[in-house]
C-alpha positions as CSV (number, residue, x, y, z in Angstrom):
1,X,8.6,-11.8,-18.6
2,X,5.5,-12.5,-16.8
3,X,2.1,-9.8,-16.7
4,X,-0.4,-10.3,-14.4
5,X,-3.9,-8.3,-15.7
6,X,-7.7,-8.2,-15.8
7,X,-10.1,-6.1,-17.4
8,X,-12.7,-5.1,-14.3
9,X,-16.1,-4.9,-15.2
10,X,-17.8,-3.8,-12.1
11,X,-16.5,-2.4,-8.6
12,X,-17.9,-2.1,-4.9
13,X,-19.6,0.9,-4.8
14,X,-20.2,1.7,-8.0
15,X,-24.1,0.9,-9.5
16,X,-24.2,-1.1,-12.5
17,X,-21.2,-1.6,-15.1
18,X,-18.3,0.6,-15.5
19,X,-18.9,3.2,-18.4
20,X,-15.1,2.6,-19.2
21,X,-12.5,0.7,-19.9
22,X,-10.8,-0.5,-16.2
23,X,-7.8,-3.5,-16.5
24,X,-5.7,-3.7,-13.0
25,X,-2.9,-6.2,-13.0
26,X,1.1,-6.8,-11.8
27,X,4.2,-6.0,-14.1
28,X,7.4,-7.8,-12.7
29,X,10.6,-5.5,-12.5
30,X,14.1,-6.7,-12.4
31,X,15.9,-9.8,-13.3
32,X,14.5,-12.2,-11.3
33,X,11.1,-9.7,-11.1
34,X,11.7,-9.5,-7.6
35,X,9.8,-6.2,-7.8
36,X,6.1,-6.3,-8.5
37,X,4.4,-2.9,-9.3
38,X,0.8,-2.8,-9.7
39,X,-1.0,-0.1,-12.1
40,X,-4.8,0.6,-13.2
41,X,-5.1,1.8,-17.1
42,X,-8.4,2.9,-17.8
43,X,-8.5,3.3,-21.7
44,X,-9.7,6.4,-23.6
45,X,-13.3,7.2,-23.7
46,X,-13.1,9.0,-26.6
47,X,-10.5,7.8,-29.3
48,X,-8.4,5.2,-27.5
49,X,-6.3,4.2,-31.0
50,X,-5.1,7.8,-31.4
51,X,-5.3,9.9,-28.1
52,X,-2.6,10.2,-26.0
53,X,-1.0,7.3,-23.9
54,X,-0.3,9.0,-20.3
55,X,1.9,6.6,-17.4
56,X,1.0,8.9,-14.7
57,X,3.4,9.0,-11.4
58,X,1.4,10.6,-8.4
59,X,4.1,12.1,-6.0
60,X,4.6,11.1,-2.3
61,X,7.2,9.1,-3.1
62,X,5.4,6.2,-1.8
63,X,1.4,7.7,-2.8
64,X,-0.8,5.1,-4.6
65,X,-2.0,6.0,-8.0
66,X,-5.5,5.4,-6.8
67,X,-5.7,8.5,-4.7
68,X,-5.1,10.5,-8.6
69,X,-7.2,8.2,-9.9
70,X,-10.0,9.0,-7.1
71,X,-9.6,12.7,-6.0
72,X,-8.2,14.2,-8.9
73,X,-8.0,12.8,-12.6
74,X,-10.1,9.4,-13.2
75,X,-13.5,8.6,-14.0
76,X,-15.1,7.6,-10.6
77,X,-14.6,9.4,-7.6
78,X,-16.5,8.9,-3.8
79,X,-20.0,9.8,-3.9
80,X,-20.5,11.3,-0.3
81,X,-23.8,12.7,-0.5
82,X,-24.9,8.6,-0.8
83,X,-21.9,7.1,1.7
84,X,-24.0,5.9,4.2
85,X,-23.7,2.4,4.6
86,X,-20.4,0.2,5.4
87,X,-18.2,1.0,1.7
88,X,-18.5,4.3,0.2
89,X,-20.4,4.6,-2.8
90,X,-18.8,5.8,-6.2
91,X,-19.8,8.0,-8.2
92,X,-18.5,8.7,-12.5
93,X,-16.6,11.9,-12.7
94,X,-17.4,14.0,-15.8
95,X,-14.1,15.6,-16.3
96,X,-11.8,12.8,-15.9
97,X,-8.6,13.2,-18.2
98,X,-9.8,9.8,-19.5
99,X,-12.2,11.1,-21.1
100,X,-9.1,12.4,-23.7
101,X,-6.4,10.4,-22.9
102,X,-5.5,6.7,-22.2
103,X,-3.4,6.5,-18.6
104,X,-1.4,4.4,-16.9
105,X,-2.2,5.0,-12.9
106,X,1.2,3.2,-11.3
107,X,2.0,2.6,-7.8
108,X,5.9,2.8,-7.6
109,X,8.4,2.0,-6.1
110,X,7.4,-1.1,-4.6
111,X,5.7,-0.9,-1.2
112,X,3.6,2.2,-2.8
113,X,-0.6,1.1,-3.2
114,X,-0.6,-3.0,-4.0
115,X,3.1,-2.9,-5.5
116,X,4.9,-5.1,-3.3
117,X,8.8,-6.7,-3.7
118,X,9.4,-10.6,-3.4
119,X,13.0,-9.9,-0.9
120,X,13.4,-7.5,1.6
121,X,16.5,-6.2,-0.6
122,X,14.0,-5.4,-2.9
123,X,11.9,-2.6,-1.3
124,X,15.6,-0.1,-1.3
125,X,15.2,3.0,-3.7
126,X,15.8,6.0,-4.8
127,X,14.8,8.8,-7.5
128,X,17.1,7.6,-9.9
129,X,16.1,3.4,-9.4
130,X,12.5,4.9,-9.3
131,X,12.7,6.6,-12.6
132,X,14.7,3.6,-14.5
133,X,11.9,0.7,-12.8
134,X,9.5,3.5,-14.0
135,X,11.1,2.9,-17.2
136,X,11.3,-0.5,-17.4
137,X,7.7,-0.9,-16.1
138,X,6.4,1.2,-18.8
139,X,8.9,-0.4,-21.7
140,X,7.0,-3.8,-20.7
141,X,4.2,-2.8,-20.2
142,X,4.1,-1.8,-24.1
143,X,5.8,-4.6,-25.5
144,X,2.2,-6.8,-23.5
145,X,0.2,-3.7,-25.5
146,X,1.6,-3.2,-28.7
147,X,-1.4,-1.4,-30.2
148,X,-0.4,1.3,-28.0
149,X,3.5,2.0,-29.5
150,X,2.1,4.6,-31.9
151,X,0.1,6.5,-29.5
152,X,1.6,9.8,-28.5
153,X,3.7,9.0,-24.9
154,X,3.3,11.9,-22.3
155,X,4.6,11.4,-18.6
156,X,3.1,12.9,-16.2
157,X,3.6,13.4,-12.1
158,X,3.0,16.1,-9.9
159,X,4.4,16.9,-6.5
160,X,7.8,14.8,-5.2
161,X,7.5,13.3,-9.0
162,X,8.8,16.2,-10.6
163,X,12.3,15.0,-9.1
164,X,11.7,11.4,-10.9
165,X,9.5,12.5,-13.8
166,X,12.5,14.1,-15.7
167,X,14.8,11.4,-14.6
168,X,12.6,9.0,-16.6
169,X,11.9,11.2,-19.4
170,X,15.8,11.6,-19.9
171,X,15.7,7.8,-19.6
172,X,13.3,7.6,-22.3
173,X,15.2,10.1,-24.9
174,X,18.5,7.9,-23.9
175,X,17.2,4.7,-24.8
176,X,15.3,6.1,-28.1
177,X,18.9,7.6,-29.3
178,X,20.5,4.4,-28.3
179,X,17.8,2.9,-31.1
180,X,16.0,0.6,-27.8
181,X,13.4,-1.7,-28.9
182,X,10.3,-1.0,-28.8
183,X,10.8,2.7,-30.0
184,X,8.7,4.8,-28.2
185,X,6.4,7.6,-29.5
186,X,7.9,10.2,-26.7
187,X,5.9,13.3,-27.4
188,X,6.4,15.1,-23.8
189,X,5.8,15.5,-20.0
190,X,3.2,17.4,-17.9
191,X,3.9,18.1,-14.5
192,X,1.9,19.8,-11.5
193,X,3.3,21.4,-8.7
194,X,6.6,20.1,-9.2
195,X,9.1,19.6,-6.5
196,X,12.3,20.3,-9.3
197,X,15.2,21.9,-7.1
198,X,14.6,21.3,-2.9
199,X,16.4,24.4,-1.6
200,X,14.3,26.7,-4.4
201,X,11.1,25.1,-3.8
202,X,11.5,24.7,0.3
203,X,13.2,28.5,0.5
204,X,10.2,29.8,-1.2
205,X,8.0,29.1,1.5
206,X,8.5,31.5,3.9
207,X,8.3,34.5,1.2
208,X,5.2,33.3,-0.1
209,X,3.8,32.9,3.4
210,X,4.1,36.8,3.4
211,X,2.8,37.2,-0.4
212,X,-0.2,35.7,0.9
213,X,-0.5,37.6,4.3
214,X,0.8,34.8,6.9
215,X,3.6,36.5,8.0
216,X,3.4,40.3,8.8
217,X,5.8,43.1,7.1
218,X,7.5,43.4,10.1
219,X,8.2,39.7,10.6
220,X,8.9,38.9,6.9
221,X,11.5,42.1,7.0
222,X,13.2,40.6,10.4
223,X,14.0,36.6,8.9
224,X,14.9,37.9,5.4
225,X,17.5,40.5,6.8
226,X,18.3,37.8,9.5
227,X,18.8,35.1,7.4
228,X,19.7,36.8,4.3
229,X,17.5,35.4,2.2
230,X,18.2,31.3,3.3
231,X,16.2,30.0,5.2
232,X,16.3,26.2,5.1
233,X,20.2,26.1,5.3
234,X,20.1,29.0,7.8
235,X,23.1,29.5,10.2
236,X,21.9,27.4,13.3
237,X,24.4,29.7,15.5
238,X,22.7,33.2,13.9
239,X,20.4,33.6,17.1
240,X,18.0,36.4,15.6
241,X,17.5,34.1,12.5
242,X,16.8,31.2,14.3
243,X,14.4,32.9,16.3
244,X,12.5,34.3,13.7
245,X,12.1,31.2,12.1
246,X,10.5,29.6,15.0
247,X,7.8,32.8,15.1
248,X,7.2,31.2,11.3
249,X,6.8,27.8,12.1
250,X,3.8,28.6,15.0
251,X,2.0,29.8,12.1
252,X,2.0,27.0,9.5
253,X,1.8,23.6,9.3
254,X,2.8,21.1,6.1
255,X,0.7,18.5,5.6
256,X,1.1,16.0,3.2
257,X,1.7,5.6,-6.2
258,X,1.0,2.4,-5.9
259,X,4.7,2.7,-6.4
260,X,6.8,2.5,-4.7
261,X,6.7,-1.1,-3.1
262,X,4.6,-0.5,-0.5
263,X,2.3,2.0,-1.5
264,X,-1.1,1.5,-1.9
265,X,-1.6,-2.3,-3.0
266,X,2.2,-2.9,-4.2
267,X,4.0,-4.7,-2.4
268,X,7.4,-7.2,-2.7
269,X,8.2,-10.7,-2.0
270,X,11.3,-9.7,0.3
271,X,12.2,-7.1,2.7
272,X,15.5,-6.1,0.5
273,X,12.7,-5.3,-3.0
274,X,10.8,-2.5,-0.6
275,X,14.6,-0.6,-0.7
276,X,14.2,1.7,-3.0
277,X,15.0,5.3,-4.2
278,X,14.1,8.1,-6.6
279,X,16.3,6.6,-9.9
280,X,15.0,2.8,-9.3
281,X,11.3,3.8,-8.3
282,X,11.7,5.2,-12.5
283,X,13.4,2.5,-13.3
284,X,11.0,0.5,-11.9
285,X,8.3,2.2,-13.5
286,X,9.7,2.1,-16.8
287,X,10.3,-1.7,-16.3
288,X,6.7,-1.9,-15.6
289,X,5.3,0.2,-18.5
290,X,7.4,-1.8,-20.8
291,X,6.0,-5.3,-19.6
292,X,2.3,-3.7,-19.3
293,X,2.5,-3.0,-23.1
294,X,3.4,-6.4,-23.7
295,X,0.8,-7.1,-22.5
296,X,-1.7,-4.8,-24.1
297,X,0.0,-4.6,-27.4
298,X,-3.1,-3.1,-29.0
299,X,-1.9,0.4,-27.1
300,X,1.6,0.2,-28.8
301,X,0.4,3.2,-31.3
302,X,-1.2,5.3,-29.0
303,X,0.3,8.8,-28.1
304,X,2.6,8.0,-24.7
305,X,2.6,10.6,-22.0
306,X,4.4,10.2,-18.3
307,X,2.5,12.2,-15.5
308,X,2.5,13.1,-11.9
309,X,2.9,15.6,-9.4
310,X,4.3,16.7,-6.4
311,X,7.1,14.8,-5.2
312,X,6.5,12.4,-8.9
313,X,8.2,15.7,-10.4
314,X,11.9,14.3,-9.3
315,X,10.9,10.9,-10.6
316,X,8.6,11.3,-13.9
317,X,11.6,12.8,-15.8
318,X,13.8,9.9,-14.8
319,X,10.9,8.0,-16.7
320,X,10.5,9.2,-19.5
321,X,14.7,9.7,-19.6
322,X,14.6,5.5,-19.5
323,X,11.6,5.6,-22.1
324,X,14.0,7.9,-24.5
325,X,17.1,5.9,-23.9
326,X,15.6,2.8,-24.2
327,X,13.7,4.2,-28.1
328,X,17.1,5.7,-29.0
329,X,19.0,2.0,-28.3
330,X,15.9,0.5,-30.4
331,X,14.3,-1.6,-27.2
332,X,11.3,-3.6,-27.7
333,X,8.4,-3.2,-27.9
334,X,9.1,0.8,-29.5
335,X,7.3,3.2,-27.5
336,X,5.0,6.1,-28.5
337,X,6.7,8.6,-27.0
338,X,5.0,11.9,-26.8
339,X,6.0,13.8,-23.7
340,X,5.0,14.3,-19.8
341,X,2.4,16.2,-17.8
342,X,3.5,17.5,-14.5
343,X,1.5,19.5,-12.0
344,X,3.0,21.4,-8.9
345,X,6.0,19.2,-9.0
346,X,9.3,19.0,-7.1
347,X,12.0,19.6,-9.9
348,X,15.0,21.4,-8.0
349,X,14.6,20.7,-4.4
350,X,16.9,24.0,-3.6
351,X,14.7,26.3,-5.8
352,X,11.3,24.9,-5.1
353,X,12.5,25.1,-0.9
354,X,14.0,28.5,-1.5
355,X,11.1,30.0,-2.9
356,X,8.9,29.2,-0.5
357,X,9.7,32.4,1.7
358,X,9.1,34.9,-1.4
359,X,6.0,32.4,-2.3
360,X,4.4,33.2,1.1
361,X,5.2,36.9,0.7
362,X,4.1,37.1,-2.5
363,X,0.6,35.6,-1.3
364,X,0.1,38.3,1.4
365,X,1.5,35.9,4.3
366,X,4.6,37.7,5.1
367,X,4.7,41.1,5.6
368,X,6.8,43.7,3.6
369,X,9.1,44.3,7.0
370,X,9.8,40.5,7.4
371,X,10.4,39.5,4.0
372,X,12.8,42.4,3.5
373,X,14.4,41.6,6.5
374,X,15.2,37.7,5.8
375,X,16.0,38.2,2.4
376,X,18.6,40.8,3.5
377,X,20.3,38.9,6.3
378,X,19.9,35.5,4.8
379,X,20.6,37.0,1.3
380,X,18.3,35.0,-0.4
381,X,19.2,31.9,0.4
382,X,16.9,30.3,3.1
383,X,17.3,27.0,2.4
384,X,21.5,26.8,3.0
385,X,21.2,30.2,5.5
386,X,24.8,30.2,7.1
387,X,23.6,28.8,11.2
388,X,26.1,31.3,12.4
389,X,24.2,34.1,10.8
390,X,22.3,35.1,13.9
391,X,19.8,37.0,12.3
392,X,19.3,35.2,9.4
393,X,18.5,32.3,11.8
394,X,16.5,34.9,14.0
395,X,14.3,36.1,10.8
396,X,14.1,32.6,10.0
397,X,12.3,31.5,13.4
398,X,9.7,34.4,12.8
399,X,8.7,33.4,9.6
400,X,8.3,29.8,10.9
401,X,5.9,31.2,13.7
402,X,3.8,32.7,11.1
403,X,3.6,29.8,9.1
404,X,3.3,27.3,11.7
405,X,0.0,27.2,11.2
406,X,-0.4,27.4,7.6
407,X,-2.3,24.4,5.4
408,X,0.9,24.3,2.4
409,X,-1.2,22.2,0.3
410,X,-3.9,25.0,0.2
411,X,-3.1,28.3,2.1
412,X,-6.8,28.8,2.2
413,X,-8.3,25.7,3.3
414,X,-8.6,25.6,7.3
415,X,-6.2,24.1,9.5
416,X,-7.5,20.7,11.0
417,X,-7.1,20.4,14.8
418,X,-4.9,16.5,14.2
419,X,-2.5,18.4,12.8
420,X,-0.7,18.8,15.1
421,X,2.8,17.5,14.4
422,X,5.4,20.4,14.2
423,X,6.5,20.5,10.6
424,X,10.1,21.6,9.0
425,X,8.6,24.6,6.5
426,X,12.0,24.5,4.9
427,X,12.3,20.4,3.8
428,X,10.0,18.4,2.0
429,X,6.9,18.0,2.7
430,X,4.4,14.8,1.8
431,X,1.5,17.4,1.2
432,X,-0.9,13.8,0.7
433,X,0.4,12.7,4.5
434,X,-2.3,11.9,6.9
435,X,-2.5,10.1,10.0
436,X,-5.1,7.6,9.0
437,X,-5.7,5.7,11.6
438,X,-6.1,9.1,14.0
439,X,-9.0,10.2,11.4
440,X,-10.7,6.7,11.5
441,X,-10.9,7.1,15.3
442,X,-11.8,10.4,15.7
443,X,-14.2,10.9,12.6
444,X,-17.6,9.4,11.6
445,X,-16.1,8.9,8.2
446,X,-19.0,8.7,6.7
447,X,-20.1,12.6,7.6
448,X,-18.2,15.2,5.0
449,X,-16.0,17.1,6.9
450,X,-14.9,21.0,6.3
451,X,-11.6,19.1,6.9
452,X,-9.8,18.1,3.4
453,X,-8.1,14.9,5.0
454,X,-11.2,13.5,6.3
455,X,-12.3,13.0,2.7
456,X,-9.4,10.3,2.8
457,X,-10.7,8.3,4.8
458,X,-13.1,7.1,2.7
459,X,-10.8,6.1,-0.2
460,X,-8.8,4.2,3.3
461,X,-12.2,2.1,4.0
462,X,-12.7,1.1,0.1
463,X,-9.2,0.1,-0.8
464,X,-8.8,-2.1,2.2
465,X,-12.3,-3.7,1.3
466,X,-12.0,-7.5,0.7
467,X,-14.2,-7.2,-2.1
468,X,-13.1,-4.2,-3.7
469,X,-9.4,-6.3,-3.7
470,X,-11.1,-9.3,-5.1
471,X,-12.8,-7.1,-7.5
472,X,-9.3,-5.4,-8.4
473,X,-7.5,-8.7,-8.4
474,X,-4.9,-7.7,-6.0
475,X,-3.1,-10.7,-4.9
476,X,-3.8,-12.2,-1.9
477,X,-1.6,-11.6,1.4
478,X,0.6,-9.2,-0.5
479,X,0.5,-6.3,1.4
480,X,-0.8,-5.9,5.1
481,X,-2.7,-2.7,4.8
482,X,-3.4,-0.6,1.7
483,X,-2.3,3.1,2.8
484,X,-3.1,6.0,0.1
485,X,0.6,7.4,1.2
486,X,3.1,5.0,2.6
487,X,5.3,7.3,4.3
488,X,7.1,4.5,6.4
489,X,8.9,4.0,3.1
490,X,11.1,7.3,4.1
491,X,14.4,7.7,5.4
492,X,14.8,11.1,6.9
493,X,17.2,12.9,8.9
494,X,17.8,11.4,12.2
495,X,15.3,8.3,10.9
496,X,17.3,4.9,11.0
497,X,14.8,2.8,9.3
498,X,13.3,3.2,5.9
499,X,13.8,2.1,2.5
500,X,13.2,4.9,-0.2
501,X,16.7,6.7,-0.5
502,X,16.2,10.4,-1.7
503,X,19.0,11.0,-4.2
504,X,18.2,13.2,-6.9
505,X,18.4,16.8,-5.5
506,X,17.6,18.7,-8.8
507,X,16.2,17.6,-12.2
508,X,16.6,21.2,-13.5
509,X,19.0,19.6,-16.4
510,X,17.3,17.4,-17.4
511,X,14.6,19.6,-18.3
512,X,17.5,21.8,-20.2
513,X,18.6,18.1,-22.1
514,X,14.8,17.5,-23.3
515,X,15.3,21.1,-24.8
516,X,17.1,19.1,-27.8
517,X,14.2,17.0,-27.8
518,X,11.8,16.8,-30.4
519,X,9.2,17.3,-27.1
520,X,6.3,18.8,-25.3
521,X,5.8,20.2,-21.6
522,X,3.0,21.0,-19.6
523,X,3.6,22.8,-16.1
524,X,0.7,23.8,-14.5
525,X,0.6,25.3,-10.8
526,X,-1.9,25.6,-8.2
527,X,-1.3,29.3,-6.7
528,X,-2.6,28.6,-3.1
529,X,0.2,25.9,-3.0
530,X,3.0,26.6,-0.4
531,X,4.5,22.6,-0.6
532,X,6.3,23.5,-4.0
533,X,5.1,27.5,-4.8
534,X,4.6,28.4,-8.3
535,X,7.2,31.1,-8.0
536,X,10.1,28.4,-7.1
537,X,8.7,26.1,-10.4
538,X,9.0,29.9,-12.3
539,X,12.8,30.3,-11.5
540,X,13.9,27.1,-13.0
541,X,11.8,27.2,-16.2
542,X,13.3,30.7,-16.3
543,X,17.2,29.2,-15.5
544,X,15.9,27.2,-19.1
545,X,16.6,30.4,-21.2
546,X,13.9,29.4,-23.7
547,X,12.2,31.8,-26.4
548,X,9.0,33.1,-25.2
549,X,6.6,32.3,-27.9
550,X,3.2,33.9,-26.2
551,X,3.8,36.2,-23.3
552,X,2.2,35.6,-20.1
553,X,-1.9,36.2,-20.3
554,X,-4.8,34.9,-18.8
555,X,-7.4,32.6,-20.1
556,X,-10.1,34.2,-21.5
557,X,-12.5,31.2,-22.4
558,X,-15.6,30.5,-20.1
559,X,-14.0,27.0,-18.9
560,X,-11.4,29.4,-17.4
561,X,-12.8,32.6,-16.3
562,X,-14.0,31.8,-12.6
563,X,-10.6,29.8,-12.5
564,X,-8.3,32.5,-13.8
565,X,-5.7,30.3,-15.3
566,X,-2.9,32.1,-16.6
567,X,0.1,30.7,-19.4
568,X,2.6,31.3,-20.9
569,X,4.6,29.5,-23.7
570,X,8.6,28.6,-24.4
571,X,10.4,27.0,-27.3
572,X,13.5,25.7,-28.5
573,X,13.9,24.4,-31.4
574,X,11.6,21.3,-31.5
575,X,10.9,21.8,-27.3
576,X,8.0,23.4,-26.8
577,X,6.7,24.3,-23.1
578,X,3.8,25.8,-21.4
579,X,3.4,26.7,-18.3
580,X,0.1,27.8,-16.6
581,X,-1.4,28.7,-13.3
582,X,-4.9,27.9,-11.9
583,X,-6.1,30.4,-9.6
584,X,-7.1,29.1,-6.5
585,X,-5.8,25.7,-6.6
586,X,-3.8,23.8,-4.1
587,X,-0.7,21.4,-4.5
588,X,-2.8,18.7,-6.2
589,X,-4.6,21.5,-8.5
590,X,-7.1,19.4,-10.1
591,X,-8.1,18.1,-7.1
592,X,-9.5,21.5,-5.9
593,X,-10.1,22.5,-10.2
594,X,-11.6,19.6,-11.7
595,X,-13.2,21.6,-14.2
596,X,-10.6,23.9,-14.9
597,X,-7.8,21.0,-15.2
598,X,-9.8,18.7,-17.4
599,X,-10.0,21.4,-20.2
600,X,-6.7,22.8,-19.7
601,X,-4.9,19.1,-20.7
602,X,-8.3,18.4,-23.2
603,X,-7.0,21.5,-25.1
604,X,-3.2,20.9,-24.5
605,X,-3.2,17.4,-25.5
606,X,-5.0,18.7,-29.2
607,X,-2.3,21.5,-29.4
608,X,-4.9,23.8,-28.9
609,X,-4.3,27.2,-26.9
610,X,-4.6,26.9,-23.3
C-alpha cells in the first residue's frame, strides 16, 4: 500500500508562508492501485487533535475538490481586487471551516481534479464504486494517519454527492458492525443541496420556478393540470403538456472532486481506471481515506466527518456506508467516525427532480394558474408525466419556457449571455458546468465579471500553472488539463462515450438505515437553488418519519440575522438530524454565505444550537 504526500509550505499566488497546515499527495485504490485519487487536507487551525475529521466530496460527479476548497470552504480563496498580472493572486479566507475542522478535500472518481487511473478499464464508475473507492480511500488514508482514528468522522458532500455521500456512509456503519480494522469514529454526515431522489429533486423545478415568480399563474396552472403534476417523465404524446413545457424551458437555463479520475488533477494510468460510477467513485474514496490515514496516523483520533454537496449527495452516503462497514468488520486502521455534512445535495433523484416545479412556484416563478394546472394534469408527478398525457406534456412545455432562462444555481443571479445551450429542467444538472475554454476567449479574466462563471476562470489559469503543480506535487504528465468539473466523464442519454455510470437513483434508505445509527446529520439548503430545491430535500427528510425535537424557527443570532437561516431538528433514538436553510443562497450555499455557513457548521460541529 503505497501513499504519495507532501506538506506544502508556500503556493503561487499567495504572499509569504501558508498560515495553515496544507499536505497534497496520491492514495492508490484497488488491488493493483490502478486507481490514483489525489486529495488536499488542510489540518485544523484551531484544535487539530480533537476537532472534527471531515473527507469532504464536492458534487459534479467529476468536480475537483479544489473548487470547495477555493470558492466555498478552505482557507485561501482568489484575491481579484490584486489579479492583475499572469497567476491570480490568493488571498486567506477568514471563515474557512478549517478554521474548526480538519478536512479531507478529494477529487474522486478518478479523472476528477489530478486523480488519474493507471488502465483505461480503470476510469469506469458509478455511485456505488464511487462511494466504496471513497471508502477505501478514506480507510487508507487513516491507517497512513493514525493520530486521526479518534477524531470525530463527519462526511460531507453537496450537490450530485448526496447520491454517493449516503452510500459511503452506509459503507462506513457496515464495515464498523462487521468489526473492520481500523474502527472508525463515525459521528455523522452533512450534506448541502443534496441531489437524494432525481424525479423529486428534478420535478420540483418547475413549481419552484413559479414560487419564485418565473413562471406566471396562468402558465404554472396550464403544465400542472397538463402534466398532472410530472413533469420530467411527462407523456411525450400529451401535446398540451409537452407544449407547456417548452414555454418553461425558454425561460431557464441549468448551469452547472478531484475525484473522479479525471477531475481536476486525478487522473489513471489506463483508459479502463477512468470507468467509473457513483458506488466505486465511494469506494474509491474510502479506499483513499483509508491509505491517507496511514499515512498521517497522527489524525487517527480526530473526529471523522464525510462532506459534499450537490451531486456528492448520492455518493457521500455510499462513503461513509464503506467507513461503517468497514469499523463494524474491525478494518485497519479504526476510523473516527463521527458523521457527514451535506449541503444542497442530490439524495432521491425522483424527489429532488419532482420538486423542482412546486420549488419554482413556491419562489414566485410559476404563477398560481400554471402550477395548478400541471400539478392537476400531471398529478404531481413531473418527473415520470405519462407522454400520452397531452396536457400534462402541454403544461409541461410552458413551464420549461418560463424557466428557460432561469440561473438554477441561483434564481437571482443574472443570466450570462454563453449560456446558451438548451438545458433539460427536468434531469440533472452539473450546476459547477462551465464552458471554460468559451470564457477564456471571450473574457479578460482578469476583470471581475457580474457573471458568476467568469470567477472560474481564474481558479482554470492557477490550477493549470506549472508552478502551482510543482508547488502541489502533482505528478508529472498525469493528466492533460486540470478542469474544475470534468464533465466528459458523463454518460448521458443518447451519449455513447463516457465513463462515470450513474446508478444509484435514490439514497433515501440509506438515510432511514443511519437512523439506527449512533449518528449525526447536517442538511443545509440554499433557498435560491432550483438544481436540487430545498422543498424536494424537505420531502425525503419528511418520508424519514423522525421525532421533531425543535420545531422549525429562525436564527436569531447576529451571524444569522441578514442571512435568515432557518432549522429545524429530528431524532431517533441515537440519530439526530438538522436541517437548515440559508436565505439567499444558491446551490453551493457557502459559496454565496460564507459568513453564514462558517458559523452554522462552527456551532453544529460543538453541538451547539444552530
Amino acid at each position: 500500500m503505497a501513499l504519495s504526500h507532501n506538506v506544502i509550505e508556500t503556493l503561487p499566488g499567495y504572499p509569504g508562508k501558508l498560515p495553515f497546515r496544507l499536505e497534497t499527495g496520491y492514495i492508490g485504490i484497488g488491488e493493483s492501485e490502478e486507481v490514483q485519487l489525489f486529495y488536499y487536507f488542510i489540518e485544523s487551525e484551531r484544535n487539530p487533535k480533537d476537532d472534527p475529521l471531515i473527507i469532504w466530496l464536492t458534487g459534479g460527479p467529476g468536480c475537483s475538490g479544489l473548487s470547495n476548497l477555493i470558492y466555498q470552504t478552505g482557507p485561501f480563496t482568489i484575491d481579484y481586487a490584486n489579479s492583475s498580472g499572469s497567476l491570480p493572486a490568493l488571498v486567506y479566507n477568514p471563515y474557512s471551516w478549517t478554521k474548526v475542522a480538519n478536512i479531507i478535500y478529494i477529487d474522486q472518481p478518478a479523472g476528477t481534479g489530478y486523480s488519474y487511473a493507471k488502465t483505461w478499464e480503470a476510469y469506469n464508475t458509478n455511485d456505488t464504486l464511487s462511494a466504496a473507492r471513497t471508502y477505501e480511500f478514506l480507510r487508507k488514508w487513516l491507517i497512513y494517519h493514525p493520530k486521526y482514528l479518534n477524531n470525530p468522522l463527519y462526511i460531507g458532500g453537496e450537490s450530485y454527492s448526496g447520491l454517493v455521500v449516503p452510500l459511503l456512509v452506509n459503507n462506513i456503519y457496515n464495515a464498523i458492525e462487521a468489526g473492520s480494522q481500523p474502527p472508525l469514529n463515525m459521528k455523522g454526515y452533512v450534506q448541502g443541496n443534496p441531489a437524494t431522489n432525481k424525479y423529486w429533486d428534478t420535478n420540483e423545478r418547475i413549481p419552484y420556478a413559479h414560487r419564485m415568480g418565473l413562471l406566471s399563474d396562468n402558465l404554472f396552472k396550464s403544465v400542472k393540470e397538463s402534466c398532472k403534476g410530472n413533469y420530467v417523465h411527462a407523456d411525450p404524446n400529451n401535446v398540451l403538456c409537452q407544449r407547456n413545457l417548452e414555454r418553461v424551458s425558454e425561460v431557464a437555463n441549468i448551469i452547472y472532486i478531484d475525484q473522479p479520475a479525471g477531475t481536476g488533477y486525478s487522473y489513471a494510468k489506463t483508459w479502463e481506471a477512468y470507468n467509473t460510477n457513483d458506488t466505486l467513485s465511494a469506494a474509491r474514496t474510502c479506499e483513499f481515506l483509508r491509505k491517507w490515514l496511514i499515512y498521517h496516523p497522527k489524525y487517527f483520533d480526530n473526529p471523522l466527518y464525510i462532506g459534499g454537496d450537490s451531486y456528492s449527495g448520492l455518493v457521500v452516503p455510499l462513503v461513509v456506508n464503506n467507513i461503517y462497514n468497514a469499523i463494524e468488520a474491525g478494518s485497519q486502521p479504526p476510523l473516527n467516525m463521527k458523521g457527514y455534512v451535506q449541503g444542497n445535495p442530490l439524495t432521491n433523484k425522483y424527489w429532488d427532480y419532482n420538486e423542482k416545479i412546486p420549488y419554482a412556484h413556491r419562489m414566485g416563478l410559476l404563477s398560481d394558474n400554471l402550477f395548478k394546472s400541471v400539478k392537476e394534469s400531471c398529478k404531481g408527478n413531473y418527473v415520470h408525466a405519462d407522454p400520452n398525457n397531452v396536457l400534462c406534456q402541454r403544461n409541461l412545455e410552458r413551464v420549461a419556457e418560463c424557466l428557460d432562462r432561469i440561473r438554477t444555481p441561483h434564481i437571482l443571479e443574472p443570466w450570462c449571455s454563453l449560456m446558451s445551450k438548451k438545458r433539460d429542467l427536468l434531469s440533472w444538472d452539473s450546476s459547477l458546468e462551465e464552458e471554460t475554454k468559451d470564457l477564456l476567449r471571450s473574457m479578460n479574466p482578469f476583470k471581475r465579471s457580474w457573471c458568476r462563471p467568469d470567477n472560474y476562470v481564474y481558479s482554470y489559469i492557477w490550477a493549470n500553472d506549472i508552478s502551482v503543480q510543482k508547488a502541489l506535487h502533482v505528478s508529472e504528465g498525469t493528466i492533460k488539463e486540470w478542469l474544475r468539473c470534468n464533465m466528459s466523464m458523463h454518460i448521458r442519454p443518447g451519449k455513447q462515450h463516457g465513463c462515470y455510470v450513474f446508478d444509484v437513483q435514490s439514497t433515501v434508505e440509506y438515510h432511514r438505515n443511519f437512523t439506527h445509527k449512533h449518528c449525526r446529520a447536517l442538511i443545509f439548503s440554499g433557498d435560491h437553488d432550483m438544481v436540487v430545491p430545498h422543498t424536494g430535500t424537505e420531502k425525503w427528510i419528511d418520508s424519514l418519519n423522525l421525532t421533531v425535537q425543535s420545531d422549525w424557527k429562525p436564527c436569531l443570532r447576529i451571524f444569522c440575522f441578514f442571512a435568515g437561516i432557518h432549522t429545524e431538528q429530528y431524532s431517533h433514538n441515537d440519530y439526530q438530524l438538522t436541517y437548515a436553510t440559508v436565505k439567499g443562497a444558491g446551490h453551493t450555499a457557502a459559496e454565496y454565505n460564507p459568513v453564514q455557513c462558517f458559523a452554522m457548521v462552527d456551532r453544529w460541529f460543538s453541538e451547539l444550537p444552530l
